[in-house]
N, C-alpha and C positions, 0 to 999 in steps of 0.2 A: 280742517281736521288733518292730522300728521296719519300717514302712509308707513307700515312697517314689515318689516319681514323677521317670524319669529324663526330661530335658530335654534334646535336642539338637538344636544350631541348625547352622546351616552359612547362609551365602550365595555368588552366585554366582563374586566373582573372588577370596574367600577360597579356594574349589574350585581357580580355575584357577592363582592365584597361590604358593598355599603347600600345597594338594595335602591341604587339611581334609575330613573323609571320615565320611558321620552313620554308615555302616558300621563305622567303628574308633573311631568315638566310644562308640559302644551296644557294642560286645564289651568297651573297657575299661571303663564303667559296671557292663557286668553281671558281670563279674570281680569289681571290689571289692564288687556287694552278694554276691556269693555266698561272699567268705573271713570279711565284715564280717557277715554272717548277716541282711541287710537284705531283705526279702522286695519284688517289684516288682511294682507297683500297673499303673500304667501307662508307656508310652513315647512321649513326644510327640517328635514330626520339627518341624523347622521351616525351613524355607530364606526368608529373609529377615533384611534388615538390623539389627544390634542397635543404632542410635542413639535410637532409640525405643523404647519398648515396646506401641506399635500394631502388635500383629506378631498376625498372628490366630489360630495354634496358640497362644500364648500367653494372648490374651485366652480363648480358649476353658477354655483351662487354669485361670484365676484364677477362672474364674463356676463350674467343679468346683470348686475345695479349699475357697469359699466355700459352694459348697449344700450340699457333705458334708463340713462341721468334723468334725474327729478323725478321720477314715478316713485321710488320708495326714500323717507326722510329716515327713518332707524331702522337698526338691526339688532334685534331683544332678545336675550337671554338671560337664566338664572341668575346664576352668576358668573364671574369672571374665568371660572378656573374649564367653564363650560364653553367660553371663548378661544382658551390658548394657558398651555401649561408650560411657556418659553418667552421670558419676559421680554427678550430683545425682539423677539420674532412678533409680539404682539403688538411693540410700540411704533414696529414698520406698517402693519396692518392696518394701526389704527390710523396713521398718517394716509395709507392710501385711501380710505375710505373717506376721511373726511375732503380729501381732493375731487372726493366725484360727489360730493354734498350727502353724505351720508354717516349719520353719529351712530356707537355702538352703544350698547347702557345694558347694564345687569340692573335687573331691576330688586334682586335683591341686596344690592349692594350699590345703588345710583351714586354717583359721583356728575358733580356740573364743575365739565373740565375749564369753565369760564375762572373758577376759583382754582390759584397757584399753591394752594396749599392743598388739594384733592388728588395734585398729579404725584403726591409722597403717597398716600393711600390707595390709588391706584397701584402703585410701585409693591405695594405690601399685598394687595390682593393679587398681581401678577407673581410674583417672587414666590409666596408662599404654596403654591401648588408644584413650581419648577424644584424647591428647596425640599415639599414630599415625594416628588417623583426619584429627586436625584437621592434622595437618602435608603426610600423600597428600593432600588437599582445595586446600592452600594451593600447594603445588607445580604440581598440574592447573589449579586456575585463572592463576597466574603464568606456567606453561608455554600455557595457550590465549590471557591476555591478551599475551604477548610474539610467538605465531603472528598474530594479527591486526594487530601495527604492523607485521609481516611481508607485509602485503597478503594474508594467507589467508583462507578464509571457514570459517568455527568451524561445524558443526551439520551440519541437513540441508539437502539445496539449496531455495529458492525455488521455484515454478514457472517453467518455462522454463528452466532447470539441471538439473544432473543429477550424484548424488555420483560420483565415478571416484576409480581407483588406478593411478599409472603403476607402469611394469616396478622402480622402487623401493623400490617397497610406500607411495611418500607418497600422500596423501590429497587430492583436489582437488575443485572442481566445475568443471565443461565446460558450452557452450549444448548446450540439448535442443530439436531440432526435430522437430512443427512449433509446439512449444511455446512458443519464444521469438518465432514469429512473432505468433502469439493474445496473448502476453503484450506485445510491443512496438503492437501494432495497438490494442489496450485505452487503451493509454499515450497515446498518438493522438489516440485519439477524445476521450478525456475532455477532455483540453488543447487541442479544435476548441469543443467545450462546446456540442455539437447535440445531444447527448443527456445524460441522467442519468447519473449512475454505475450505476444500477442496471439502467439500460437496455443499459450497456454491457456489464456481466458479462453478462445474456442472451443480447445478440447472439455475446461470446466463445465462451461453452457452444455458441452453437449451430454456430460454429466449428469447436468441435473444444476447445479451452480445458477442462484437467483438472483443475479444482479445487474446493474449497467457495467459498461466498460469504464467511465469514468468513478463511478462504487468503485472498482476491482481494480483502478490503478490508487484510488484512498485506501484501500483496504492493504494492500502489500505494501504498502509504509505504516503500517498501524503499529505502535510498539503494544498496543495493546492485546494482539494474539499471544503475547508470548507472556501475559498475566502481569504488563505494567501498566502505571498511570503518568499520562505528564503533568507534573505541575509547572505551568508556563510562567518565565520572566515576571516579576512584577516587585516594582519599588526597589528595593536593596537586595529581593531575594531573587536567583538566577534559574534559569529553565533547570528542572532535575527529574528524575523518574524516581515512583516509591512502587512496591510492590500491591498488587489490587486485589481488592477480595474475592473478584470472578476468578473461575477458573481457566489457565492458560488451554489454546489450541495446539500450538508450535514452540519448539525448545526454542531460548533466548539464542542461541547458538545457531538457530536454521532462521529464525529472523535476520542477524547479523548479517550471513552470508547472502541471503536474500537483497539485503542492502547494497551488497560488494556489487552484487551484479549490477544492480539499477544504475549505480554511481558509476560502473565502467570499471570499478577496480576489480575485478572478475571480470573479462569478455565474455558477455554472452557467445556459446557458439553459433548460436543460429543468427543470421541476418536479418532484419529491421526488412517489412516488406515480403519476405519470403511466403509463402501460403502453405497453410498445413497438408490441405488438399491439392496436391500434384497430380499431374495426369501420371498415368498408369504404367506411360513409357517415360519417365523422368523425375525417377525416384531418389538419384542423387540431387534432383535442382535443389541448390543451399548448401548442397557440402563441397561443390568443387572449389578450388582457388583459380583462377586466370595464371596463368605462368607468365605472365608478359606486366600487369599492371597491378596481381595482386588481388583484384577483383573477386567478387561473388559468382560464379558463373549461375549466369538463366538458365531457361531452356521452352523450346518455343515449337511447334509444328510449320513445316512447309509442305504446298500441295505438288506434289509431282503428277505426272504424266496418268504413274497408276495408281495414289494414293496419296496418301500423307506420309512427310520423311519427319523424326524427331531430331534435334539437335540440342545439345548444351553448347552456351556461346554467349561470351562477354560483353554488356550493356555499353561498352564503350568503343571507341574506334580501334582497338589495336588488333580488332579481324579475328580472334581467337576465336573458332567453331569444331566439336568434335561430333562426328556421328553419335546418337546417343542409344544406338543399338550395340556399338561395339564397344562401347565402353562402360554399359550394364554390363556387358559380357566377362572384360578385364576385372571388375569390380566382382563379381562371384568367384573369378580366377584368384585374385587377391582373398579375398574371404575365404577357399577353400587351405590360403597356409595357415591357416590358426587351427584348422580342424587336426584334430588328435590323429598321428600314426598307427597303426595298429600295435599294439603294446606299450603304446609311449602312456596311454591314460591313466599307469597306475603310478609311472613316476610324477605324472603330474599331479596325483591326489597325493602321496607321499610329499613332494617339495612344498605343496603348498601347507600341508599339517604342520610341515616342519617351521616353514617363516610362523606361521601365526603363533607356537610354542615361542619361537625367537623375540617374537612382537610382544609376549608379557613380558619378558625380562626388560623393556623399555621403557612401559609402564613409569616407574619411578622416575627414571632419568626426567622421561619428559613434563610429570607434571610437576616436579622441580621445576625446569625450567619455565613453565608456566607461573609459579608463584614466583618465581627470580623477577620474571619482567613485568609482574604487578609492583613488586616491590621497588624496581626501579620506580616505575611513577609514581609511587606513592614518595619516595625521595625526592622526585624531580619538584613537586608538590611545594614539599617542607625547604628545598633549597631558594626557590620561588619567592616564599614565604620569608627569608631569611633575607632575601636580596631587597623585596619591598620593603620591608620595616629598618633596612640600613641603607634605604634612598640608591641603590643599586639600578631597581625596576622602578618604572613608575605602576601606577594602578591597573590602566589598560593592558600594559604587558605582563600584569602577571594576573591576570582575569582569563587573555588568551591561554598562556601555559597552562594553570588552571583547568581550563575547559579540556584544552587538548588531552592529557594525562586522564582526566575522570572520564572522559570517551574512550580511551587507550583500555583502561581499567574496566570498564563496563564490559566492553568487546572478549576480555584476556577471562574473565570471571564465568561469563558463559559459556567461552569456549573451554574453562578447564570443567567446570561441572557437568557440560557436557562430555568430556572425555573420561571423567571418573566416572560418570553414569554408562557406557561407553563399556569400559575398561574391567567393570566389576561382573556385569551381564553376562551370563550362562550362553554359550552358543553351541550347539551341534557342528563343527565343522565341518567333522565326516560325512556330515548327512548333508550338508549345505555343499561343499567341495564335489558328493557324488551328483546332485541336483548338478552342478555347472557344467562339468564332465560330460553328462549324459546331452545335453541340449547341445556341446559346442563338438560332439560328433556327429550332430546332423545339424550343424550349423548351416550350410549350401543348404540344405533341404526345407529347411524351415523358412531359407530368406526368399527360394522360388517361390513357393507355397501360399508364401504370407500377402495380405493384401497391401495397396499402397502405405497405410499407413503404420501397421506393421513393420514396414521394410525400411522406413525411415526410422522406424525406433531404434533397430538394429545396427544401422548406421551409426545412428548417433553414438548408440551405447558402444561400439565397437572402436568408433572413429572420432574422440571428441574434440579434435583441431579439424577443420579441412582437410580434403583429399584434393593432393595436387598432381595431375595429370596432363600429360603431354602424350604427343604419338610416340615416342621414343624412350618412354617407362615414369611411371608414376608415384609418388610417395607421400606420407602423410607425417606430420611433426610429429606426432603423438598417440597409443593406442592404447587402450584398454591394460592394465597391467594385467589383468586373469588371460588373454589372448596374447599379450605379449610373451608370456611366461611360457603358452603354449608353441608357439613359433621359437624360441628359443629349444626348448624340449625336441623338437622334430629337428630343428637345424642341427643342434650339437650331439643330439644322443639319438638322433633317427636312425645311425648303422649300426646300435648295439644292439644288443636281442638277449645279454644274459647282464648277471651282475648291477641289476637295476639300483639296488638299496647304495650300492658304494659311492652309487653316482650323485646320489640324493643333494649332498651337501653342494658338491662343486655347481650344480643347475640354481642351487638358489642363491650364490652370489653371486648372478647375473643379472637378479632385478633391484633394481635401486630402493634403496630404505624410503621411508617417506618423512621424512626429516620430521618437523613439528609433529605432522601429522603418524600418528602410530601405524606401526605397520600391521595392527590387526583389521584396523580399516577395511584391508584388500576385500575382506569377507562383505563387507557391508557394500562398497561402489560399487566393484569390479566385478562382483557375482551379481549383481542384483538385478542386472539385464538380462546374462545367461539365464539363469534358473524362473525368473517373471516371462521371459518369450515363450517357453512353452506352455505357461498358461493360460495366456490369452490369444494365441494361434491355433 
């Protein structure tokens, strides 16, 4: 009497699709061993996919008929496609088995592989379930890649999304609040570049923000917050973005810049490693520069005699250590020239009304020049195009140019629509100008007052290069143009006391245009520290 072990697989949308059942699998198995006089060994269940044979009742199954040669003669099942739906993979299988004395057989489809003309038919019953797998396969991805030039979004949602079903059973994502605010504020901060990325997931988390850190480094490369879809590479046709039907979280324009950072072309100002949470006496650790090697300065506790001494001091050999008592000190000393003289505040509200009136007449200029340098690439394109087809370029090179130019073009189109949206927008100045005003004459007082992290916001927004410090006076590349403007105002017109209005014009060409960028800007950066500290202090 032959020895067998029946085999039944099933997977899940074979179940729900075609209503395969390991219940009616095992009654017909055990039917034919009992008229075929086959005595059964064992019954293995399997629910998993046959494209493989990493299927783990199986593997279990081959490390048996391997430790106990000759205890089972067959291995029975339905039919073939119930064996292996990977015709190569099935013809190694079946080789292995029969090396350790063991034949497989569908008994609804028996072949006796003694006949050279069974192994074409076996061929046909393997092939034929690899040839339906591979065809559902090719249909689902033809039918997902054909829903995304449809502007739909394929998968699960992002953070700050959420999957939905309208009353038509189709499939959508919707914003998820207050998820999408944590996820847009992230966006934010990092393209202000006052802190790290990594500083900024914390702050999210502590928001409220629900996700892993590895989520939240996919998710700030996502083109999809800013309401696109990728259609990825495939055959003749080239990676491209088409617009989605969810609605956007962040302008294409604060995406972009988001990008510049990650890639390095923006430097983050904050330092890789820096912790948001500083102790309480070394509120500058991350904004010092080392004078000696350039460096990040730390800042660390040593115990003296009566207590604990603080220090900021450079992670590398070149000895650089400053007491970090006196040089919180210099740093308030520093931060009290930005604060407004007595009388100077109204020329500063005056100079600044005055540039922002000067910054519409730019307006045009500039977003001329925005469609001038879309227009170049879209020439660069066509010239491209003209050099390929007269054997000039070969294919690759003008695939690259290509590419470059529609990147160029993408980047130029965001940022002018952002600037026309930007540009056309109603602002209170006055009211915004006296908000900054007010907060950057108690500017010293806000910054003692404030808690650790607080005082690093202040930093940041004040100082967004490094503070470079030595004993013998210190300076920073770059500062705040709303502080700048006010340090200027107290240097140059701090000994006047009448004739304010005459002065107006000569103070505001001292601060540099902002070239690309428009000069009504200043409203939106450079206040937007001043006039937000004192709300949240």
């Amino acid at each position: 009497m032959k020895i067998a072990d029946l085999y039944i697989r099933v997977s899940t949308d074979e179940q729900a699709d075609k209503g395969y059942s390991q219940r009616g699998q095992e009654d017909v198995l055990l039917k034919y061993c009992n008229i075929s006089n086959i005595k059964v060994r064992n019954v293995i269940f399997e629910d998993h996919s046959a494209k493989t044979f990493e299927r783990p009742e199986w593997k279990n199954l081959l490390v048996e008929l391997k430790k106990h040669k000759g205890k089972t003669d067959l291995v029975l099942f339905t039919k073939w496609d119930r064996f292996s739906r990977n015709a190569s993979d099935a013809y190694q299988m079946i080789s292995a088995l029969r090396k350790i004395g063991v034949e497989p057989q569908a008994i609804e489809q028996p072949l006796d592989m003694n006949i050279p003309e069974n192994k074409m038919m076996l061929a046909v019953y393997l092939t034929t379930p690899e040839i339906e797998n591979d065809r559902r396969a090719l249909n689902v991805k033809h039918g997902m890649r054909q829903a995304r030039k449809e502007g739909r979004w394929m998968g699960v949602a992002p953070p700050g999304y959420a999957n939905k079903v309208d009353e038509n059973g189709r499939k959508y994502v919707a914003i998820s609040e207050p998820q999408a605010s944590h996820i847009r504020w992230a966006f934010e901060q990092i393209a202000e570049g006052i802190y790290s990325t990594s500083e900024v997931y914390k702050m999210a988390k502590g928001r409220g923000l629900s996700c892993s850190v590895n989520s939240f480094w996919t998710a700030i490369r996502n083109v999809g917050y800013c309401g696109k879809v990728v259609i990825s590479a495939y055959k003749n046709e080239e990676t491209y973005l088409v617009k989605g039907l969810h609605e956007a979280i962040i302008s294409e324009s604060l995406f972009y810049n988001v990008q510049d950072v990650l890639t390095g072309r923006k430097k983050e100002i904050a330092p890789n490693g820096v912790t948001l949470v500083s102790q309480d006496k070394l509120p500058l650790r991350g904004f010092l520069n080392c004078t000696k090697c350039l460096r990040v300065l730390t800042g660390s506790a040593s115990k003296g005699r009566n207590g604990y001494y603080h220090y900021y001091h450079c992670s590398s050999t070149c000895g650089i250590r400053y007491n970090a008592k006196t040089v919180n000190m210099d740093f308030i000393y520093e931060l009290r020239k930005y604060v407004p003289k007595p009388g100077m505040a109204e020329v500063f509200k005056e100079v600044v009304c005055d540039l922002y009136k000067d910054g519409k007449q730019f307006e045009l200029g500039e977003k001329k020049l925005f469609i001038s340098q879309i227009t170049d690439s879209n020439n660069r394109i066509t010239k491209a195009r003209e050099l390929l087809l007269n054997d000039g370029i070969d294919q690759s090179e003008y695939k690259l140019i290509k590419s470059e130019a529609e990147e160029k073009i993408v980047r130029l189109e965001a940022k002018l629509n952002d600037f026309v949206a930007n540009g056309t927008a109603s602002v209170d100045i006055e009211g915004l100008v006296y908000k900054a005003v007010e907060n950057l004459k108690k500017l010293d007082l806000l910054y003692l007052n404030a808690n650790i992290e607080e005082q690093r916001f202040i930093i940041g927004s004040m100082f967004p290069e490094k503070w470079t410090y030595s004993n013998t006076g210190h300076r920073t590349g770059k500062v705040n143009l709303a502080a700048l403007l006010i340090y200027q105002i107290n240097s140059k017109l701090g000994h006047k006391k009448t004739r304010i209005r005459t002065k107006m014009r000569s103070v505001s060409g001292f601060v540099l245009r902002a070239g690309i960028e428009p000069a009504l800007r200043l409203r939106e950066q450079d206040f937007k520290s001043c006039v937000s500290t004192s709300s949240t202090i």
